[in-house]
C-alpha positions as CSV (number, residue, x, y, z in Angstrom):
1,X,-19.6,23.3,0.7
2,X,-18.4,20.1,3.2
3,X,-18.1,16.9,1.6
4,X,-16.7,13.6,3.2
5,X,-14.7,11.0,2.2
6,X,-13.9,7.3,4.1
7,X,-12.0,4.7,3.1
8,X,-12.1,1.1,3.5
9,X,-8.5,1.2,4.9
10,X,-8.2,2.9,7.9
11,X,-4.4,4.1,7.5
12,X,-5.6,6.3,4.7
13,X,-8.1,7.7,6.5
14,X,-7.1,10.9,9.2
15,X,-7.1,12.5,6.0
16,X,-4.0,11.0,5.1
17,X,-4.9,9.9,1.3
18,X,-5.1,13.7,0.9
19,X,-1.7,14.3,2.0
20,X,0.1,11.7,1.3
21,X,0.2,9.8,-2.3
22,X,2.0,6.4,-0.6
23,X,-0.6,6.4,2.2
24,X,-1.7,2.7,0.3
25,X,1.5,1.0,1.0
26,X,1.3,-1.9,-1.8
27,X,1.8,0.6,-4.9
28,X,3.7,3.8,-6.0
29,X,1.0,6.8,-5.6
30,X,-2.1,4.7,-5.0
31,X,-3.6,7.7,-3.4
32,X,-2.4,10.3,-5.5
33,X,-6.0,10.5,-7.3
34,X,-7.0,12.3,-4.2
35,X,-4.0,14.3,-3.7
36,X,-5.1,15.8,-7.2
37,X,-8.8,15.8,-6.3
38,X,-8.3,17.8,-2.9
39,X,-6.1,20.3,-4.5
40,X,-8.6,21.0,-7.6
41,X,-11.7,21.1,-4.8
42,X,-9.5,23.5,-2.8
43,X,-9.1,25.8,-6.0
44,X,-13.0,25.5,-6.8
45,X,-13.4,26.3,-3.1
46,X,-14.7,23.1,-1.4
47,X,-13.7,21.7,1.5
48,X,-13.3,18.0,1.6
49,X,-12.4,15.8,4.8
50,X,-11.9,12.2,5.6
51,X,-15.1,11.9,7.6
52,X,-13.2,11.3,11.0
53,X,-12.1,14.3,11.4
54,X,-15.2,16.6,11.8
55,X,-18.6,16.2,12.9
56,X,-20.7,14.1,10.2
57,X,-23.5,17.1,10.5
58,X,-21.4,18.9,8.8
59,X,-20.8,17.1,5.4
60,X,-23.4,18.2,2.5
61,X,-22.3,14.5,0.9
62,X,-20.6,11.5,1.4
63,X,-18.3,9.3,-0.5
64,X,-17.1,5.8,0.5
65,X,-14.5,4.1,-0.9
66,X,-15.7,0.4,-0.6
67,X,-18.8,-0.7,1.7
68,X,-17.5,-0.2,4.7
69,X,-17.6,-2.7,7.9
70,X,-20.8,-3.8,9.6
71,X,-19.2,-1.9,12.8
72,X,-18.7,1.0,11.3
73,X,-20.1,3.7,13.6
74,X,-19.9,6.8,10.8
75,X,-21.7,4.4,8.4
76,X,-24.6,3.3,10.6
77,X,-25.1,6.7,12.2
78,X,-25.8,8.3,8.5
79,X,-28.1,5.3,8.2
80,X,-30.1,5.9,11.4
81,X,-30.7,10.1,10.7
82,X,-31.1,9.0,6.5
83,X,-28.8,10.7,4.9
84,X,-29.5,11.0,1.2
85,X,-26.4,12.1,-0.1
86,X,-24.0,9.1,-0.1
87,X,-21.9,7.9,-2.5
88,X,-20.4,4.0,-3.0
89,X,-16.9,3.7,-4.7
90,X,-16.1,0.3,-5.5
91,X,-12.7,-0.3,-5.4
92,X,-12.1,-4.1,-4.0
93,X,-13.0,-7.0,-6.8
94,X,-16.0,-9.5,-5.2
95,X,-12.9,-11.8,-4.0
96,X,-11.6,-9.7,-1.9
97,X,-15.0,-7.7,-0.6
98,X,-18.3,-9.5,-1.3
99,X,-20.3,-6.6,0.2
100,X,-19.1,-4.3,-2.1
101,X,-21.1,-6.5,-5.0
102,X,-24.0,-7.6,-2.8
103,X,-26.8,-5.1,-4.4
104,X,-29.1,-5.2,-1.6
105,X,-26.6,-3.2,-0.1
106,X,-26.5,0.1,-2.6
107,X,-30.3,0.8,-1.2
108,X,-28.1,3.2,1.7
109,X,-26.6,5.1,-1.3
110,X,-27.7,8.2,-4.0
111,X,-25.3,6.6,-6.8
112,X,-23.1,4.1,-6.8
113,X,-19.7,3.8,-9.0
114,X,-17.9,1.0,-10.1
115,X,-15.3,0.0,-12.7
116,X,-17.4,-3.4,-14.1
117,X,-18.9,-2.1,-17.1
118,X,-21.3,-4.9,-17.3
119,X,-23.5,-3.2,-14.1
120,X,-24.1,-0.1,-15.2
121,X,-27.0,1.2,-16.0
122,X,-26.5,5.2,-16.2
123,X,-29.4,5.2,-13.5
124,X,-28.3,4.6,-10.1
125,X,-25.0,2.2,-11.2
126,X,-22.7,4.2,-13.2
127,X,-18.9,3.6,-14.5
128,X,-15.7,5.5,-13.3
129,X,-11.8,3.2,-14.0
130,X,-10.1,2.3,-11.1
131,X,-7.1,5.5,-11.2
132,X,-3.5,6.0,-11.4
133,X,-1.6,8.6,-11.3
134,X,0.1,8.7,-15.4
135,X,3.4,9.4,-15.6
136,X,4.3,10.9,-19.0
137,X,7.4,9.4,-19.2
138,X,9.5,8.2,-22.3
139,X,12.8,7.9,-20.4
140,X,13.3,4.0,-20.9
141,X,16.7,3.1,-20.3
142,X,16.9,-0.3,-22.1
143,X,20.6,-0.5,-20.9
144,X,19.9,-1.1,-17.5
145,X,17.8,-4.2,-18.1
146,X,20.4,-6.6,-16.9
147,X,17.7,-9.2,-15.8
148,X,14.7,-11.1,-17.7
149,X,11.7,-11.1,-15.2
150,X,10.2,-10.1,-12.3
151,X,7.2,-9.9,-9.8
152,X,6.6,-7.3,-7.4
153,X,3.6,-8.5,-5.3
154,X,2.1,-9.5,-1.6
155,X,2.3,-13.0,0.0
156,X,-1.5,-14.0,-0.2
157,X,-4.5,-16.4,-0.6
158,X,-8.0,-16.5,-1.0
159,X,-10.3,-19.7,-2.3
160,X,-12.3,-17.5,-4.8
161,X,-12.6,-19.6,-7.6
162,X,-11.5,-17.0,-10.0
163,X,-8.6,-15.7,-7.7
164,X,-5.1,-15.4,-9.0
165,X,-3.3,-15.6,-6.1
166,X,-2.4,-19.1,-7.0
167,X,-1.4,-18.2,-10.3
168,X,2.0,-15.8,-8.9
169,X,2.8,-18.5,-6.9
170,X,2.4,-21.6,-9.9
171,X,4.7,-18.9,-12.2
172,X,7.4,-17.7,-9.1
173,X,8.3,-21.5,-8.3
174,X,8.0,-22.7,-11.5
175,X,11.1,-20.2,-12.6
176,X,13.1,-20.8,-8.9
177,X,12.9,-24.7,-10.4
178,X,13.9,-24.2,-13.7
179,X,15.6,-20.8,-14.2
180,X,16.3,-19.0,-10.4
181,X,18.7,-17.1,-12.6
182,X,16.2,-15.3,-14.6
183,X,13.8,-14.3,-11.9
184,X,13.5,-12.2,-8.9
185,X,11.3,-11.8,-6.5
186,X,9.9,-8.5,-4.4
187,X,7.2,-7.5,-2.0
188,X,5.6,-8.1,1.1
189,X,4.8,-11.1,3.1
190,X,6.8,-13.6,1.3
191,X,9.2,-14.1,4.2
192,X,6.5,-15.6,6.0
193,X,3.1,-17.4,5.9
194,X,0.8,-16.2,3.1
195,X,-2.2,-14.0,4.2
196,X,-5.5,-14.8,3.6
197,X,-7.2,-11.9,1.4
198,X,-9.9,-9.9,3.6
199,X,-13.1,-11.8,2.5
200,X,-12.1,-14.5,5.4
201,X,-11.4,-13.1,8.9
202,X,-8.8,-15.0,10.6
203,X,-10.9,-14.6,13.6
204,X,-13.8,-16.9,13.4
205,X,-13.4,-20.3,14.0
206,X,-13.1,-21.4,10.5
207,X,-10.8,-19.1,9.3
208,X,-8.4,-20.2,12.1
209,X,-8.9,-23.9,10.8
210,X,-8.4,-22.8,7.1
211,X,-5.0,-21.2,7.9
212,X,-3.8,-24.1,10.6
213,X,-4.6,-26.4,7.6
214,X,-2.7,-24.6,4.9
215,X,0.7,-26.9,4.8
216,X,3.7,-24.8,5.1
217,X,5.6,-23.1,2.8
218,X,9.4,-23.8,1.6
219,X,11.8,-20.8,1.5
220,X,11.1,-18.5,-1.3
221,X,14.7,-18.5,-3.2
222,X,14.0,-15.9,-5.4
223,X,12.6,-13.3,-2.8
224,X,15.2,-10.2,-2.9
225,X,12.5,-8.1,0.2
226,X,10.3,-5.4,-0.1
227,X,10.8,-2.1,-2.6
228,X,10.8,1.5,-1.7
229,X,9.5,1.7,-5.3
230,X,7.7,-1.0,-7.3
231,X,8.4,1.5,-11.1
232,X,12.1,2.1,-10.0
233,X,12.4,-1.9,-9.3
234,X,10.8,-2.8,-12.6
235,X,13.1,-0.6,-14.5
236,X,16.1,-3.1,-14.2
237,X,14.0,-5.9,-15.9
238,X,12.8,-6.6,-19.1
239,X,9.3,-8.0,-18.1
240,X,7.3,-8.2,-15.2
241,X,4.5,-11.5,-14.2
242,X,1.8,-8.8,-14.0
243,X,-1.4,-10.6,-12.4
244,X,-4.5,-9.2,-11.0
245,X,-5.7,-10.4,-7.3
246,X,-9.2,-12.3,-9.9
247,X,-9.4,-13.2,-13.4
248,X,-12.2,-12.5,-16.1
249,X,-13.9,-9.8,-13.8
250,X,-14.9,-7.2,-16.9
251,X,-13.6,-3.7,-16.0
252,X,-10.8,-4.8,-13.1
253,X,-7.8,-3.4,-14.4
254,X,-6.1,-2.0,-11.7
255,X,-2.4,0.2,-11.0
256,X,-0.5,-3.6,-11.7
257,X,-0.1,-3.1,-15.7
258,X,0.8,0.7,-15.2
259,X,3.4,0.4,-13.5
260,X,5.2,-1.7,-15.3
261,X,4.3,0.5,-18.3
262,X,5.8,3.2,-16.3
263,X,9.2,1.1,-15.5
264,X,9.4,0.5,-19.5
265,X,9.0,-3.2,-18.6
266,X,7.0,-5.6,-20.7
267,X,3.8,-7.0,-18.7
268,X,3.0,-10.6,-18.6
269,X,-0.6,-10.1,-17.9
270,X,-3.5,-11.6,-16.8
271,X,-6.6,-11.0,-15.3
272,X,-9.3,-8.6,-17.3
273,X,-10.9,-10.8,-19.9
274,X,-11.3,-7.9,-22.4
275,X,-7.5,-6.5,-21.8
276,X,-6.9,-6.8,-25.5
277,X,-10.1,-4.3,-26.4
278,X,-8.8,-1.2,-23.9
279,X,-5.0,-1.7,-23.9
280,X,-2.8,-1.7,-27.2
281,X,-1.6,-5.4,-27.3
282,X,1.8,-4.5,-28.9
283,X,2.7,-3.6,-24.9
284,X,1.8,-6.4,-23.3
285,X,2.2,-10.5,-23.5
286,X,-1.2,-12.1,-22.4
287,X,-0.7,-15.2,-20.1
288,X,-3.5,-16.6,-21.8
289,X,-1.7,-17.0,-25.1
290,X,0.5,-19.7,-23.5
291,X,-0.4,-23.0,-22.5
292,X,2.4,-23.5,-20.3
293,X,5.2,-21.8,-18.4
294,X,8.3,-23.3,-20.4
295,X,6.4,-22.0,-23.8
296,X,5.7,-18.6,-22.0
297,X,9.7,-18.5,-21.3
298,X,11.1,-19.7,-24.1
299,X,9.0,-17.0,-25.9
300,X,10.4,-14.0,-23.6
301,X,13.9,-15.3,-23.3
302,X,14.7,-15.6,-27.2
303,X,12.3,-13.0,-27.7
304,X,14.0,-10.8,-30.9
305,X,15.7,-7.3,-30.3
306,X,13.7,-5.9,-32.9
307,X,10.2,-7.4,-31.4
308,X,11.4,-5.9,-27.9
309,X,12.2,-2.7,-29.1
310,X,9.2,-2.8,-30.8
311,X,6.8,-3.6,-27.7
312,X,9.1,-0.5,-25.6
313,X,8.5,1.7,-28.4
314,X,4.4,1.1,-28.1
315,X,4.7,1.1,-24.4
316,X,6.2,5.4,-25.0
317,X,3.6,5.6,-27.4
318,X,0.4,4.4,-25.0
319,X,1.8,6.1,-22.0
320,X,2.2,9.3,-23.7
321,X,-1.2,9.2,-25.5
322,X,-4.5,10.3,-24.8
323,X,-5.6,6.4,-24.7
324,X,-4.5,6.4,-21.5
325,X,-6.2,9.4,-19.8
326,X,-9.7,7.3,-18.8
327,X,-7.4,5.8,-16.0
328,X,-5.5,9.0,-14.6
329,X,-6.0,11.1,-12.1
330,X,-7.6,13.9,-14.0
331,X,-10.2,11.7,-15.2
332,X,-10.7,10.5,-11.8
333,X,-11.1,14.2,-10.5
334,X,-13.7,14.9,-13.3
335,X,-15.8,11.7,-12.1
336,X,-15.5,13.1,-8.5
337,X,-16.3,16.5,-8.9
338,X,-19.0,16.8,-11.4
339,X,-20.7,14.7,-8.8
340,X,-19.6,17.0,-5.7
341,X,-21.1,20.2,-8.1
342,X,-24.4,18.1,-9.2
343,X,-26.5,21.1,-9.9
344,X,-29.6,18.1,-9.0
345,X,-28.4,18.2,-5.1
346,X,-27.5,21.6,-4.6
347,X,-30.8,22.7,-3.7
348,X,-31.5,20.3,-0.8
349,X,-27.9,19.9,0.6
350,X,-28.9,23.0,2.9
351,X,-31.9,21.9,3.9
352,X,-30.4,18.1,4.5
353,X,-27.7,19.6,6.6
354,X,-29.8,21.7,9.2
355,X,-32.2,18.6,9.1
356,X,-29.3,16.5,9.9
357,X,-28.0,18.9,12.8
358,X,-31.2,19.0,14.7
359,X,-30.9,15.2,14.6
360,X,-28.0,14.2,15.8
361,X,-28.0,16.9,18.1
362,X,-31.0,14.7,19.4
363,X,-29.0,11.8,19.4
């Protein structure tokens, strides 16, 4: 059995987020979910390709990761010949991609899979968690927390009303002003001008406006440059500003919080509304309970020993539990390949695929 994969982002196609778990450069082992899920097809006999590297005849089913671009040729040639076994991943929230929650569009796909909770139905919608790769890891060296707080994050905007973009920057010049001591800053972009997020293309007209408008930025004091590792950073700080890209989307709760789990660093979070009903709260401090940033520092700065130790000790506890497996990789396999092995499409993946070679060998 042949079944494709594309991605959104080109650099992990190639087959690259099969090869290489830091393929998705803005995390540690973004793509290690399909490391783990080529080497468990591989075991169970099934080849699986990024769809650019062999003949689209040849794939019994499709899975994209995101909607992909109008001019994507793969996409609209398995339009044209109606191929009936593709698959939508949502990964990107609706600030970032609006296609990907623009329903009109799942009418090209068998099943589509998305994180928000609120959407599915069990029918054609159903839910999978946006995955990481778990690190069972107690090894928190509390000792080499010499520093209070930090962000690890990309230089960006975007004028979604429920973005957070805004909100890193409101908290990173807010501690440069009042305590530069306590904070440090990490990640791309930051040396320059911010980035508008991919839901505006710098190339129409109006995008080039929006960003000629967009007054210039001061110096970022704080900004220390990129990281080779965003969990080996962490772990010299005691807490981390832990946003999502949007706010009060039910179900986005992405690799941000784990990591900093991972680091045994304390995240200040924000972003899914429901955070509190999924995630123990002893291991995080919700932005939300704070009406201002000299409350929310005042709190983590004179914060007890005993309360500290206390939130570290839950962090070990979560990360080593089984609370924590709906968001790993194995999970994420499991999704994946009960859907690759769907008894329902066995039958007529045979059929679809001589159908489909007689067609595009008319094309």
């Amino acid at each position: 059995m042949n079944v494709g994969f594309y991605n959104y982002y080109e650099n992990c196609n190639k087959n690259r987020m099969f090869e290489d778990p830091s393929a998705h450069t803005v995390g540690d082992n973004l793509t290690y979910p399909f490391v783990h899920l080529f080497k468990t097809a591989q075991d169970a006999g099934i080849n699986i390709s990024t769809i650019d590297t062999n003949p689209l005849e040849s794939y019994d089913k499709i899975f994209f990761f995101d909607f992909p671009k109008e001019d994507n040729i793969y996409f609209k040639q398995l339009v044209e010949v109606g191929h009936d076994n593709l698959y939508l991943f949502i990964y990107e929230s609706e600030i970032v991609m609006p296609n990907n929650w623009d329903k009109s569009n799942y009418k090209y796909f068998k099943k589509v899979f998305t994180w928000n909770y609120e959407m599915v139905d069990d029918k054609k919608i159903f839910q999978y968690y946006f995955p990481i790769k778990v690190l069972k890891t107690n090894d928190f060296d509390v000792n080499k927390k010499n520093k209070l707080c930090a962000m690890v994050a990309s230089n960006k905007f975007n004028y979604h009303p429920l973005e957070l973009y805004s909100a890193r920057l409101e908290a990173l010049r807010w501690f440069e002003r009042y305590h530069p001591e306590d904070f440090d800053l990490y990640g791309y972009g930051w040396e320059e001008q911010a980035k508008e997020t991919l839901s505006t293309h710098w190339s129409t007209e109006e995008g080039i406006k929006r960003r000629n408008a967009r007054p210039k930025e001061d110096p970022y004091i704080s900004y220390r440059g990129s990281v080779d590792s965003k969990i080996e950073t962490l772990k010299n700080y005691k807490f981390s500003i832990c946003y999502e890209n949007a706010r009060d989307i039910p179900g986005y709760l992405t690799e941000k919080i784990f990591d900093s789990f991972f680091a045994g660093c304390i995240p200040i979070y924000w972003g899914e509304p429901n955070i509190k009903d999924f995630i123990p709260t002893e291991t995080f401090i919700d932005k939300r309970d704070f009406d201002s940033y000299p409350e929310l520092y005042d709190h983590i700065k004179n914060m007890s020993n005993e309360e500290y130790m206390n939130r570290i000790s839950a962090i070990k506890e979560f990360v080593l539990s089984d609370g924590i497996y709906p968001y790993g990789e194995e999970n994420f396999t499991r999704i994946v390949m009960n859907e690759i092995q769907s008894k329902e499409d066995q039958e007529s993946s045979t059929s679809l695929v001589n159908q489909l070679i007689k067609i595009f060998k008319r094309t």
